[in-house]
N, C-alpha and C positions, 0 to 999 in steps of 0.2 A: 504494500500500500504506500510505503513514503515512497517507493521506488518512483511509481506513476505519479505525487506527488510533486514531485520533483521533477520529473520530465515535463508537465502541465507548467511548472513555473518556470521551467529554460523556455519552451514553447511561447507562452504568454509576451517573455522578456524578449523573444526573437521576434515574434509579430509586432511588438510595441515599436522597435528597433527600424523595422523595415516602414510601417508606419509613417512614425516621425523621416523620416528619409526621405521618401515619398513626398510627404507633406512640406520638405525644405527643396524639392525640386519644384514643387507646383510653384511654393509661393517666388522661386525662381524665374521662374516661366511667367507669371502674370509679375511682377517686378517689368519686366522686358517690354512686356505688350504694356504696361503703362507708360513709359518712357518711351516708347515708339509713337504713341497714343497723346504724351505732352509733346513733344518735338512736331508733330502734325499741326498739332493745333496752334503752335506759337507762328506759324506763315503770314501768308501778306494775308489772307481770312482771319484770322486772329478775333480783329474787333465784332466779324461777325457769326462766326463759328468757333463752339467751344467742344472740345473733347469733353469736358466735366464744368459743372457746376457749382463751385463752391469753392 
């Protein structure tokens, strides 16, 4: 029983791992397309087109 115990918690801590990973490529990825996204919009349309609001 601790044996599977313990295989559940390397498990757990391997998913959690890969997860977070994952999750630091996404926020990677959309980091880019927003800066692609402000660089757009700073052009000669600027004053009349915004990529964002606020």
């Amino acid at each position: 029983m601790l044996l599977l115990l313990a295989l559940l918690l390397v498990l757990i801590v391997a998913g959690v791992g890969f997860a977070v990973h994952l999750l630091w490529i996404v926020a990677l990825i959309l980091l880019a397309v927003w800066l692609v996204g402000a660089a757009i919009g700073r052009g000669s349309t600027s004053g009349r087109h915004r990529f964002f609001r606020w």
